[in-house]
N, C-alpha and C positions, 0 to 999 in steps of 0.2 A: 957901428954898423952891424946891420945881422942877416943872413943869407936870406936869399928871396927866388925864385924863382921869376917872377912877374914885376915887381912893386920893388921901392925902396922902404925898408925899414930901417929905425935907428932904435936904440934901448936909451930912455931920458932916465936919468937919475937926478932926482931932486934934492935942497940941500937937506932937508929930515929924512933924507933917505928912500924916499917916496920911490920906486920906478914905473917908466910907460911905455910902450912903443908908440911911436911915430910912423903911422905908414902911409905913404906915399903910393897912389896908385898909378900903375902904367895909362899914360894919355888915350888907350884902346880902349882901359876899362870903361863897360857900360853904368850911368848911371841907375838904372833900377835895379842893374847885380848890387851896385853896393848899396845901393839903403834899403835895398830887402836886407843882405847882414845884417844891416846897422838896427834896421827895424826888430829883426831875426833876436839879436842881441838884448834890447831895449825889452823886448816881450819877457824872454825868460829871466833876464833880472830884476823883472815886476812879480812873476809867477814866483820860480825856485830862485831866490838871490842869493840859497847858498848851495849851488852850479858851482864849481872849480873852472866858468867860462871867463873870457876876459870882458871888464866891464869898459863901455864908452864914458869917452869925456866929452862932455858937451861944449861945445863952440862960446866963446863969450856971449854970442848972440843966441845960444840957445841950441842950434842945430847939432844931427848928428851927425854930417859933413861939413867939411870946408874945404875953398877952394884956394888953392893957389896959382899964377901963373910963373912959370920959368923965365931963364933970360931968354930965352927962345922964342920968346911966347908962346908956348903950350899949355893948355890949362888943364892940371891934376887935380883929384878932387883929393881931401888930406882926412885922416882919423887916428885919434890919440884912443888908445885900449890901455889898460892896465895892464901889468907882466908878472905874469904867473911865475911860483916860483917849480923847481923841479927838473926833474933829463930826463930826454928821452926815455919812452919805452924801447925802441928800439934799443937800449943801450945799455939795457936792466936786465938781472936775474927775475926770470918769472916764478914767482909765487901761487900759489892757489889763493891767498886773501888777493892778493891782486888780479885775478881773474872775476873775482868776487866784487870787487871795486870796479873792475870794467863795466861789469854788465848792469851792475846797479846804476852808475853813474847815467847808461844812453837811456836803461830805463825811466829814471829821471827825469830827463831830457826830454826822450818822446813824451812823457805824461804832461811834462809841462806846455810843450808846441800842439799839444792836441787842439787849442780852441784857438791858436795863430794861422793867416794865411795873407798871402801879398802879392801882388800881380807877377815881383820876378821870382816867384819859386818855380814857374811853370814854362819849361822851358824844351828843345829838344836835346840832348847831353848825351856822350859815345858811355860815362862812368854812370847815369842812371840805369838803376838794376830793371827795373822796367822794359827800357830799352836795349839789355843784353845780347838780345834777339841780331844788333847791326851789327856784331861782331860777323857776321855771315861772308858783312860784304870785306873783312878783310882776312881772311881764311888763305887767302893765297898766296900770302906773303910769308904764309910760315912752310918752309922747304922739306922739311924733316915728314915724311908719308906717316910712321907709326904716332909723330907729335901732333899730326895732324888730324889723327884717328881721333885720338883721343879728346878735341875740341870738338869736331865733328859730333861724337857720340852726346855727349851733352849741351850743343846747340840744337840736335835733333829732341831731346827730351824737352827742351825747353821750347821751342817751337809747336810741337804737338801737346804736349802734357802740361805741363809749369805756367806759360804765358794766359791760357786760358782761364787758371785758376788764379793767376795772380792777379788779374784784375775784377774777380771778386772780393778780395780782402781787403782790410781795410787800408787804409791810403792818406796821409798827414804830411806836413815839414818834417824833412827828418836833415841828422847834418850830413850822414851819407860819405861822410869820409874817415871812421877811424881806423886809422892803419900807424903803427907803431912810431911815423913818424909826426904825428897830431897829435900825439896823446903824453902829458908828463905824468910823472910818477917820482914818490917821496923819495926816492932812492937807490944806489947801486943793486942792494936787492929791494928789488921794488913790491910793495905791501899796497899801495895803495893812491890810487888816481888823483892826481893832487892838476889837472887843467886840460881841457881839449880845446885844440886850438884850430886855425883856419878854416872858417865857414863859406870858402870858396865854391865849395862841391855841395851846399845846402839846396834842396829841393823838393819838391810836393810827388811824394813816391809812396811804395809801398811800405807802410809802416814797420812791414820785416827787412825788409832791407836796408835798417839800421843794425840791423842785430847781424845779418849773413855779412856789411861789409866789415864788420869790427872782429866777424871770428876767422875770415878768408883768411886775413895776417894775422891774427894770434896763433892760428894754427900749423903757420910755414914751420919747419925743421924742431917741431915735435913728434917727439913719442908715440904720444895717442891725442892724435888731432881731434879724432872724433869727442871725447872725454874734454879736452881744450875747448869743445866748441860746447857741449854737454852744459860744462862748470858756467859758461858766461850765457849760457842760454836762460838757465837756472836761475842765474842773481839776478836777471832781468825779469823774471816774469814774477819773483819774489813782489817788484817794484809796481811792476807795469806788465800786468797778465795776458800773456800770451792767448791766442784762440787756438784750434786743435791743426783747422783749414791752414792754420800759420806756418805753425811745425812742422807739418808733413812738406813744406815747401824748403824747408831751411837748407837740405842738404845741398838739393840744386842749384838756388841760390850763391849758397856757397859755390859752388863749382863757377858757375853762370860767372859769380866776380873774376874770378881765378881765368875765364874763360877772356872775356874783357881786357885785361891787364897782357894776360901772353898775344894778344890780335892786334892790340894797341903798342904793343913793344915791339911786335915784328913788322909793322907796318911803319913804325919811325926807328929802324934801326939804324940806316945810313948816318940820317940825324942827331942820335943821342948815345953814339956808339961809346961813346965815355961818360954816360948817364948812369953812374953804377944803381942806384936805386932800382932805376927801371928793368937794367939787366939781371937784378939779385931778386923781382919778383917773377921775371921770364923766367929763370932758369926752376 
């Protein structure tokens, strides 16, 4: 078995050794969420198949779901992915070739989803950078007056300045969730991005706001965040070239995630009061 939030996963080992997950999805989940992933999945290992993404296993019959019913009778729908080897980022010494491996890899990625689209990428979502802006309506749940300033001040720039701009630029599939705990890496000091994983949070957004959410978290309880966010901006545009209109957005962005995350944690705090992830990106 392997922790889940949502879904039952299981880790198959085969007898050569082979491994896959097995995941089971919660009887809620929407059908067109998951074969946009599956689709999502199926594109880019036609495009780049050498993606460190996990790859599907197609159904005896072909498909890239199945279903199963419970003894309950419930009906899940079911998908076998390949298992990436590697631990956490979250779990790693960061490196600068590893920062360099980050940013290559989303650029990658985005070059590859440029010419993918599917009816469930478009959707309304509190985590699209797009929609930053609804963090507004949970402002009140956070008590702390100078913590509050400070959300304030950059839902006010992004409101007037940011939002307007950003729906000039460009705009694609993106997977929209790298935060250190999606993403593996070769090892205890980690060098190099070896799988990103869970395409739950994939959607049709601003093409930069693959890159602003993958530095929000590389950048927590560093140094020099801004250099942090610099280096993987950098390996990225090596890949997949940045525009100028992009850039000048990134900081806010940034913030805008950060902004997201603290509104969304103070608004389910009663709830996830032993959620340590959620309360180690509030704080």
């Amino acid at each position: 078995p392997l922790d889940s939030e949502r879904d039952q996963n299981f880790r198959l080992t085969e007898p050569d050794g082979a491994d896959w997950v097995l995941k089971i999805a919660n009887t809620a989940e929407d059908f067109a969420a998951l074969d946009f992933q599956a689709a999502l999945l199926r594109h880019v290992q036609a495009v780049e198949g050498g993606l460190p993404l996990p790859h599907l296993r197609a159904t005896r019959d072909g498909a890239q779901l199945g279903r199963i019913r419970s003894r309950a009778g419930l009906e899940h729908y079911v998908r076998v992915v390949s298992w990436l080897p590697g631990r956490l980022y979250s779990s790693c010494q960061r490196t600068p070739d590893l920062l360099d491996s980050l940013g290559e890899t989303l650029g990658r990625l985005d070059k590859a989803l440029q010419g993918f689209g599917h009816a469930g990428a478009h959707r309304v979502f509190d985590w699209d950078i797009k929609q930053a802006g609804r963090s507004r309506e949970r402002l009140h749940f956070i008590d702390d007056v100078a913590r509050r300033g400070i959300v304030e001040h950059f839902l006010g720039r992004f409101e007037t300045t940011i939002a307007p701009r950003l729906a000039r630029v460009r705009a694609q599939v993106i997977h929209g969730d790298a935060n250190d705990n999606n993403l593996l890496v070769n090892g205890l000091v980690g060098r190099r991005v070896t799988g990103l994983i869970d395409f739950g949070d994939a959607i049709h957004s601003a093409t930069i706001g693959e890159l602003a959410v993958a530095c929000a978290y590389a950048i927590l309880d560093q140094d020099a965040p801004i250099d942090v966010a610099g280096r993987i901006a950098a390996a990225y545009h090596r890949v997949f070239p940045l525009q100028s209109d992009e850039l000048d957005l990134l900081f806010d962005l940034i913030a805008m995630r950060l902004v997201t995350s603290v509104t969304l944690s103070a608004s389910r705090r009663e709830r996830v009061r032993d959620n340590a992830y959620l309360n180690v990106s509030e704080a």
